[in-house]
TINURO-465500 format. One record per residue (C-alpha): residue in one letter; x, y, z. Coordinates in steps of 0.2 Angstrom, whole numbers, plus 5000, padded with zeros to 4 digits. Layout:
N
AXYZ/...
This chain:
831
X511448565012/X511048464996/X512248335002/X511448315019/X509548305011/X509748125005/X510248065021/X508748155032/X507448105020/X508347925026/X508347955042/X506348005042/X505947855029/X506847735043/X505547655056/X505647755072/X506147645089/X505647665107/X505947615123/X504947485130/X504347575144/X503947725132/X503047605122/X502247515136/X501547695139/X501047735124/X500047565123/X499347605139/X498847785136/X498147745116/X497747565116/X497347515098/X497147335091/X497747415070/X499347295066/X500147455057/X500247525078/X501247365084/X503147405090/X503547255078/X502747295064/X503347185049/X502747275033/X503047085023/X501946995034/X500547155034/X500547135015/X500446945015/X498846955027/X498047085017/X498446965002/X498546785006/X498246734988/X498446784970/X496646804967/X496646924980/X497847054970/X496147084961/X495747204974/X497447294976/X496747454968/X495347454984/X496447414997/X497847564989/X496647674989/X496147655008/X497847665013/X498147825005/X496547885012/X497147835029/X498847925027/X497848085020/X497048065037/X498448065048/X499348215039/X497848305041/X497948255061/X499948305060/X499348485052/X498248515065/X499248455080/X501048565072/X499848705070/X499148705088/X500748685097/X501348845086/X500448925101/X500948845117/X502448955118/X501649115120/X500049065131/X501248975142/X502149125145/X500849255149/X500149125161/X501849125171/X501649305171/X499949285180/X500449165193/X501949285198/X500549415198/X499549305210/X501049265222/X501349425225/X499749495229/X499649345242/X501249365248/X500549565252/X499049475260/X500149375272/X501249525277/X499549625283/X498749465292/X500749445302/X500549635307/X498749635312/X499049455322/X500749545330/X499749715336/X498249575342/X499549495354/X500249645360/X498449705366/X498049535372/X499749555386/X499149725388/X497649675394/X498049505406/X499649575412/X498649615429/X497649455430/X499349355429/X500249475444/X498549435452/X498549255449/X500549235454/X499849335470/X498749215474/X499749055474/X501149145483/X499749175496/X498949015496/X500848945499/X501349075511/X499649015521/X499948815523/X501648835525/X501048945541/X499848825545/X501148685545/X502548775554/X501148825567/X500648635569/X502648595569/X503148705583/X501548645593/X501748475589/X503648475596/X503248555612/X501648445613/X502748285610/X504248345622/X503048375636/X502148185632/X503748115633/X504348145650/X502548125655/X502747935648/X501247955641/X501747845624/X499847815619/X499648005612/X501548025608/X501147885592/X499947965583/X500648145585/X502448075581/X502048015565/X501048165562/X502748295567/X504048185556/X502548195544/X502348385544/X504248415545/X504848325527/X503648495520/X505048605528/X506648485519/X506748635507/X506748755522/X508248685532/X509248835526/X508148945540/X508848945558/X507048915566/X506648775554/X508248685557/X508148715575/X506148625577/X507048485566/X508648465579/X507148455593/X506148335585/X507748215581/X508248255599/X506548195606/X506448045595/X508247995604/X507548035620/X506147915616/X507247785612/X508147775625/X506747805639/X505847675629/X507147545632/X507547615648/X505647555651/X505847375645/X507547345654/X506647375669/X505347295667/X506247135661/X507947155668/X509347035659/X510046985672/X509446865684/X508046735679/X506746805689/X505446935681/X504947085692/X504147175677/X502547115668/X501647165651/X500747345655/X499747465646/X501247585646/X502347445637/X501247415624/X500847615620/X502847615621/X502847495606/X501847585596/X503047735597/X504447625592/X503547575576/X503647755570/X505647785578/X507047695570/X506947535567/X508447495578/X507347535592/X506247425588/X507547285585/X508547295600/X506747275611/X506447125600/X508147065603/X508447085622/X506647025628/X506946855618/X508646835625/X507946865642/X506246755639/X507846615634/X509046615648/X507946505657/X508346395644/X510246395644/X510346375662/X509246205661/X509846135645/X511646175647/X513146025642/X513445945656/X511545935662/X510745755661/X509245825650/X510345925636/X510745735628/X510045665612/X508845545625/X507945675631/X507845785616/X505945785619/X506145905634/X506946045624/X505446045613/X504246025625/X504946175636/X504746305622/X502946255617/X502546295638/X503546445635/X502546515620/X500846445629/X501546555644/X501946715631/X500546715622/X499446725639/X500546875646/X501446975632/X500246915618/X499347085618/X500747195622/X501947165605/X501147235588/X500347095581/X501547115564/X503247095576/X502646905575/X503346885591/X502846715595/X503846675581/X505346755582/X505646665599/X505346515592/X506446555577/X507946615589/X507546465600/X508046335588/X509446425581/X510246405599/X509446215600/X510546175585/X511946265592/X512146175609/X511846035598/X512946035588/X514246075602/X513445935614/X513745815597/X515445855594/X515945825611/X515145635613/X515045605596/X515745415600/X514145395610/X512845425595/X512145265589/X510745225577/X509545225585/X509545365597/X510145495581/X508745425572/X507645465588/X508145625590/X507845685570/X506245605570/X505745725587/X506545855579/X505845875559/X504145835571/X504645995580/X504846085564/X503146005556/X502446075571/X503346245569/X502646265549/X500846235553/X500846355568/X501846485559/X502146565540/X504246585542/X504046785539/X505246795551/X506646685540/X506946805527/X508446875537/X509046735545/X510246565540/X508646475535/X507846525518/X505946475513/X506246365499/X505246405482/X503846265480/X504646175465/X503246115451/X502345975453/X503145795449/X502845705437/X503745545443/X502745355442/X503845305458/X502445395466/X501445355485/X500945445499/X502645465508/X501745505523/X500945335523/X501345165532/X503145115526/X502644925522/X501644985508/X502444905492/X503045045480/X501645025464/X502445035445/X501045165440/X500945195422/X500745365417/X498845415412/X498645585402/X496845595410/X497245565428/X497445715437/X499245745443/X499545715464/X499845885469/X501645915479/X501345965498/X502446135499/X504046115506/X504146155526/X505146325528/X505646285544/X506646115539/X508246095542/X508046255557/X508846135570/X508945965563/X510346035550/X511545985566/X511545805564/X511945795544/X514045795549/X513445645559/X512345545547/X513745445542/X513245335556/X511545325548/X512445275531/X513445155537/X511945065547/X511045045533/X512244965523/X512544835536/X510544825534/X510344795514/X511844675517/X510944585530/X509244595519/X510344525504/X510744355512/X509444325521/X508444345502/X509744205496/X509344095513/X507544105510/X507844045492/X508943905495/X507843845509/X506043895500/X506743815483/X506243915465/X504243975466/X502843835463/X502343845443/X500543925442/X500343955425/X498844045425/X499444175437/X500844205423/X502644245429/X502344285446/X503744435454/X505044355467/X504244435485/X506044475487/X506044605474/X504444705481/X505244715499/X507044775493/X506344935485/X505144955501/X506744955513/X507345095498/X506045205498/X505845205519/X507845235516/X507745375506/X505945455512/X507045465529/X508645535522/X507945645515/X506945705530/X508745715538/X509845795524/X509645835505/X511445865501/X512745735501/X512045585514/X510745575497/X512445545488/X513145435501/X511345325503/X511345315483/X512945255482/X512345125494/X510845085483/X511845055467/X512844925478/X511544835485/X510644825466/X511844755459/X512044635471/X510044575470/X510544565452/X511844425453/X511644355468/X509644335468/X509344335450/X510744275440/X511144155452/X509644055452/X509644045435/X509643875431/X511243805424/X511643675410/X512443515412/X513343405405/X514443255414/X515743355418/X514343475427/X515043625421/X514343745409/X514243695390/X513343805380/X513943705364/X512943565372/X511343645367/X511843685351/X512743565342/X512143385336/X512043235346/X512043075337/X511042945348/X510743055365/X509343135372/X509643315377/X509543355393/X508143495394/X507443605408/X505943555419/X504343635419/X504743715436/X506443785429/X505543855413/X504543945427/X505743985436/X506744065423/X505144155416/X504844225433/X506644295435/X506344385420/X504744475426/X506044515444/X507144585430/X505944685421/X505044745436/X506644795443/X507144885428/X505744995428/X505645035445/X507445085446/X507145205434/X505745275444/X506845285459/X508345365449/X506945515446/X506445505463/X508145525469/X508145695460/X506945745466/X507445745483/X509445805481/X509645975480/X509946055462/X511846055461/X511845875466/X510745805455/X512145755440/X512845645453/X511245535452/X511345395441/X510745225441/X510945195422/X512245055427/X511144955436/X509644965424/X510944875412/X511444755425/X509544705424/X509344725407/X510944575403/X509844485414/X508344485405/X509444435388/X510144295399/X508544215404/X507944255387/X509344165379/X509244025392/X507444025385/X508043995367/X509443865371/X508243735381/X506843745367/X508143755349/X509143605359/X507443505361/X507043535343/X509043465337/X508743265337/X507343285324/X508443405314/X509943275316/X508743135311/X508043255295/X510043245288/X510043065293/X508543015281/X508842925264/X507943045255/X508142975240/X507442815242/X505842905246/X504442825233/X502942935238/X502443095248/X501543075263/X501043175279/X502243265287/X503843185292/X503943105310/X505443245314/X504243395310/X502943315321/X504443305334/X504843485333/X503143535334/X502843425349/X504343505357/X503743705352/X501943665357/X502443595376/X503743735378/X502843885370/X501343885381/X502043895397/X503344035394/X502044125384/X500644105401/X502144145413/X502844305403/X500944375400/X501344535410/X502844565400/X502144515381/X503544635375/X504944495382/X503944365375/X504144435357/X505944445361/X505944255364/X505044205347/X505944315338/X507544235345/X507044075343/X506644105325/X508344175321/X509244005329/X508043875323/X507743925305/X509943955300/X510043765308/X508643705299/X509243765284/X511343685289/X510443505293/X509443555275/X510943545268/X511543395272/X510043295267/X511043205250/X510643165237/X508643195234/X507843125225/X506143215216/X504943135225/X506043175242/X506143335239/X504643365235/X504343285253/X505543385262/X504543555252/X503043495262/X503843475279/X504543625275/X502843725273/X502243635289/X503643695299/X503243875292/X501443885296/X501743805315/X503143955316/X502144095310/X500644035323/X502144025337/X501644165345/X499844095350/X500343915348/X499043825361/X498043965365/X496143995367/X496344175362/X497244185343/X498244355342/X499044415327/X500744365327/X501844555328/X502444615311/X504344605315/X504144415318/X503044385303/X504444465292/X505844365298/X504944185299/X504344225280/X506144305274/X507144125283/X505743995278/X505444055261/X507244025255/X507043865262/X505743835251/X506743925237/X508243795240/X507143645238/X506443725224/X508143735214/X508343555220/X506943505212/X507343615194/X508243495181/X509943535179/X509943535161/X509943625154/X511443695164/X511243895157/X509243865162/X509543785179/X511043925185/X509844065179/X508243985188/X509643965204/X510144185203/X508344205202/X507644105216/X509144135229/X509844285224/X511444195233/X512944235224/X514044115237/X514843985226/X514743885242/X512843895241/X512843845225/X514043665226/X512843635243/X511343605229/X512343515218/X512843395230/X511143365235/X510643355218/X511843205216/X512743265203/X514543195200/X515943295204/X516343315184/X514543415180/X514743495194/X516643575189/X515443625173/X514143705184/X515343795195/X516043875179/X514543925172/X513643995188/X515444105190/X515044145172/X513344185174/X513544275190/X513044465190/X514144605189/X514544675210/X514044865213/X515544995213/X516544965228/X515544795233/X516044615239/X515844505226/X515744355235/X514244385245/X513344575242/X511744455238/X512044305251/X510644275261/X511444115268/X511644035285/X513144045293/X514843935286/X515143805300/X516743885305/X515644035309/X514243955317/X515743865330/X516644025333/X514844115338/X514543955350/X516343995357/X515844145360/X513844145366/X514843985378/X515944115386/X514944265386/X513544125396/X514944085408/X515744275411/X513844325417/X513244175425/
């Protein structure tokens, strides 16, 4: 025991630790702000705080003291907290004792309530033990009473409704049938008791009876056989309709069906194959027959059918099901006799009949039949939008689309097309092949009328005016495919697009590309190369301001056809059924007009960058350095702009409803004339200062007329479109830059290589012996240069080409012939 006192006393002395979340509590429960209470208490810095100083130790006995106080304090606080918890022990006992007390006194109190409750209940059954047997015996009554009643209106009901019956006397017999097979589905759960099942096997009989007297009535009243009618619509007929409503609905069917066959047979017999009027010719009759015969119905037998049979409608329905099948029989055997004209005659009587049919009747009567109401498909949203139903010469409008313009509401589908005129789609392929001879003869007689009216007169301030021809093709579409699609929706529409796609190419190349105008030379064949590279001492050959209209007017027939082939690709869709609509695709031809609109475009670019090559080829020809002063602009830049400012105008006036096509032109233009410029810059050698500090001018006069290009001659100045801007400004700029090099002193040479990476940011070594050599250095300085600039060339990006990740040059000359090789017989493949 002695041994282990040292270590306890150690173990009290040492500073007691606590979980931070009992510590956490503790803080929470007994918040203090006293350092001596902190979990990290560090007894060093507590007596440095309470003693910062040495003269502070004068007051150590005050501050011992207080500490000692405050211990005597907190053993005084121990004392009394040991001395009540001493206790706890005992008090918590005799209070478990009380509760247990307490439990079971309540649990005794429970017990008395359960067996009071128990002997309440029991009293409570006592007691309403008669009123339930009197309340049971009351609803058995009640029960026992209407079932009575019921079986009493049953039996009197069934000898009522057998005596009706053979009395004929329908008008009665429908309201108290209904009420009988009412009352008897109370007695279902009865059916086990002989006398119930017996009234139920007399009402089934009576209904049969009904059934078959009913009919019995009609047939003779409308016999089958025999043409002639020796019955009539009577009061007896239409009470006996009544009663079929309520008998089963075979019945009621089988009157249906056998008086429509007999109100028909007239029909058959006057319409049969080898009749003169069952022929295409005199398709007319057929219809015309039926509407008397529904005028003749409605005034006889219009009041004797319920009004929901729909009667009228029904023999209308099953007429033209037998229309399209002597049709079709009638079709198959002269097929070799149907022409044009008189198929197309006899659809457009027939979809007439049909219109006719949907606005005199709803198509109930479909639901069971070949012919299904189509759903009303959501409104279309198609620009290649016009009244379909209007005149056919109406030129088809490019509408753009306006979010506040109300869309044109779709007329619901007809729910009666297709009924009879779904006979002649296996013989629409003579439609087809009619209108293929058609487009072909539309096609050439387009390229006669051009040939013999010549290319349009210019009126510039019209602007690029549509070729007529363009306008009256897609006319002769849409009356082709608002009429197919009045005849068929399924695969003619495939057939007459196919047609279509043909015929588009063909105005393409034939009407468009082939009226191009062509470039000469004196061979007469096509030489691209002859726009494009110099010609010493010859005048280029350039195009007439009629054939710069022309050209520009070919483009709007381009564009405008473009676009609306688009619009009749959607409406196309629109008109084939669902599972066809995949097979619709005109993205083909809408390239075929877009290479088109590049080909006039670049044709465009050509006549005006080969106007503008004499005065670049008389810029390289100049002795620049024997120039002694700087002027005005050279005559060459007044050339050029002479050239721009007669060419511009007019394209820009004739492309005005295409201003898009028109930004393709400048930008174009800019992208061939300012890589030559900078090739004949080249080869203006030597230079003198004075030169190139005239050739800088010409320079910034051929920048500012390019950047005004776009407006050039016009009353209205637009801003020239950013794109363009960026391109004239990145090209003429280096220009700038390469005469600025040229006029940098050369020495010395670490200066004048530096100032060259700086300004051009070419790293070409090609680039760099062009300047020398218009510099007019010797070809010993410029081996020095050539070493230094490889020298002083910066190090190329990982992975990089270090002989031109910087090169903003124009083309090498090889590069520059093989793309004229290759514009020359890319020009010649499409035109």
């Amino acid at each position: 025991m002695e041994e282990d006192e040292p270590e306890l006393e150690a173990g009290l002395e040492a500073a007691l630790e606590l979980v931070p979340a009992v510590q956490a509590a503790i803080e929470q429960v007994f918040p203090s702000q006293d350092p001596l209470d902190r979990a990290d208490f560090n007894a060093v810095e507590y007596i440095n705080a309470l003693f910062p100083t040495e003269q502070s130790l004068a007051n150590i006995d005050e501050v011992v003291n207080k500490i000692r106080l405050k211990i005597r304090r907190l053993d005084d606080n121990i004392r009394t907290v040991v001395r009540g918890q001493t206790n706890v022990g005992q008090d918590g006992r005799q209070a478990l004792e009380e509760a247990q007390k307490a439990i079971q006194q309540l649990f005794g109190k429970i017990k008395d309530i359960k067996d009071k409750a128990e002997k309440s209940e029991q009293m409570v059954k006592e007691i309403t033990r008669d009123i339930k047997q009197l309340d049971h015996a009351k609803r058995h009554l009640t029960t026992s009473i209407t079932t009575l009643n019921h079986l009493h209106m049953l039996a009197g009901g069934v000898d009522s409704l057998e005596a009706m019956t053979r009395r004929r006397q329908y008008g009665e017999v429908a309201n108290l049938l209904q009420g009988v097979v009412n009352v008897l589905e109370h007695f279902n759960k009865y059916m086990g008791i002989p006398q119930i099942r017996q009234l139920s096997e007399r009402v089934k009989a009576a209904q049969n009876e009904l059934g078959q007297q009913i009919l019995a009535d009609f047939e003779e009243a409308f016999p089958s056989q025999g043409t002639k009618r020796t019955g009539g619509p009577s009061n007896v007929l239409r009470d006996a309709c009544l009663v079929a409503n309520v008998l089963d609905p075979r019945i009621k069917q089988e009157i249906i069906k056998k008086f429509i066959k007999q109100h028909l047979s007239e029909y058959l017999v006057l319409f049969q194959e080898n009749q003169d009027v069952a022929w295409l010719d005199k398709i007319d009759r057929r219809y015309a027959w039926i509407k008397r015969q529904l005028v003749d119905y409605e005034e006889k037998y219009g009041r004797m059918f319920p009004q929901e049979w729909c009667m009228t409608e029904r023999i209308a329905v099953e007429f033209c099901h037998v229309t399209r099948a002597e049709l079709s029989k009638i079709m198959r055997t002269r097929a070799k006799e149907i022409e044009v004209k008189l198929l197309l005659f006899a659809i457009q009587r027939t979809t007439n009949f049909e219109g006719f049919l949907a606005k005199r009747f709803s198509g109930c009567t479909l639901a069971d039949g070949t012919v299904k109401k189509p759903e009303v498909p959501p409104p279309s949203t198609n620009p290649f939008l016009e009244d379909e139903t209007g005149t056919e010469t109406d030129e088809i409008v490019i509408e753009k689309s306006d979010p506040d313009k109300p869309k044109k509401p779709k007329v619901p589908d007809n729910p009666f097309h297709g009924i009879v005129s779904k006979c002649f789609e296996p013989h629409l392929y003579v439609y087809i092949e009619s209108q293929d001879k058609n487009l072909g003869e539309l096609i050439d007689r387009f390229v006669a009328d051009f040939k013999a009216q010549g290319p349009p007169k210019p009126n510039v301030d019209e602007g690029g005016a549509v070729l007529p021809s363009c306008a009256d093709l897609f006319v002769y579409y849409k009356k082709c495919m608002v009429q197919c699609s009045q005849l068929s929706t399924g695969e003619p529409m495939i057939a007459l697009t196919t047609i279509f796609q043909k015929y588009l190419r063909e105005y393409a190349w034939k009407i468009l590309s082939g009226n191009l105008p062509k470039t000469t030379s004196s061979s007469g064949g096509l030489t691209i190369t002859s726009l494009l590279k110099e010609k010493e001492g010859s005048e280029v050959a350039k195009f007439t301001l009629e054939e710069l209209c022309l050209i520009c007017s070919i483009l709007s027939t381009a564009e405008y056809c473009l676009a609306t082939t688009q619009q009749l690709e959607e409406k196309l869709k629109e008109k084939v059924d669902a599972s066809l609509v995949e097979r619709i695709n005109l993205t083909g031809e809408m390239d075929t007009f877009s290479i088109v609109i590049s080909n006039s475009i670049q044709l465009l670019v050509q006549d005006l960058d080969a106007a503008c090559d004499p005065a670049l080829t008389a810029m390289s020809k100049m002795q620049w350095q024997n120039v002694e002063h700087v002027g005005d602009q050279s005559p060459y830049v007044t050339s050029v702009i002479l050239h721009i400012k007669q060419n511009v105008p007019i394209i820009r006036d004739n492309l005005a409803s295409t201003r898009k096509y028109f930004t393709q032109f400048c930008i174009k233009f800019a992208n061939s004339f300012i890589p030559k410029f900078i090739n004949h810059l080249f080869k203006c050698k030597p230079i003198s200062m004075v030169g190139a500090e005239q050739l800088l001018l010409d320079t910034h006069s051929l920048k500012m007329v390019l950047l005004d290009l776009p407006s050039i001659g016009s009353q209205v100045v637009r801003k020239a479109p950013a794109s363009y801007t960026k391109i004239v400004v990145k090209g003429m700029t280096r220009a700038e830059m390469i005469l600025k090099v040229v006029m940098a002193p050369h020495e010395p040479p670490v200066v004048f290589v530096d100032n060259y990476i700086k300004l051009l940011a070419d790293c070409s070594t090609d680039t760099f012996q062009k300047i020398l050599d218009m510099k007019g250095l010797k070809r010993s300085e410029q081996s020095s240069m050539l070493d230094l600039f490889r020298l002083r060339l910066p190090a190329p990006p990982p992975g990089g080409d270090s002989t031109g990740s910087l090169s903003l040059s124009a083309p090498t000359p090889e590069q520059e012939s093989s793309r004229i090789r290759k514009l020359e017989k890319l020009i010649k493949k499409r035109l």
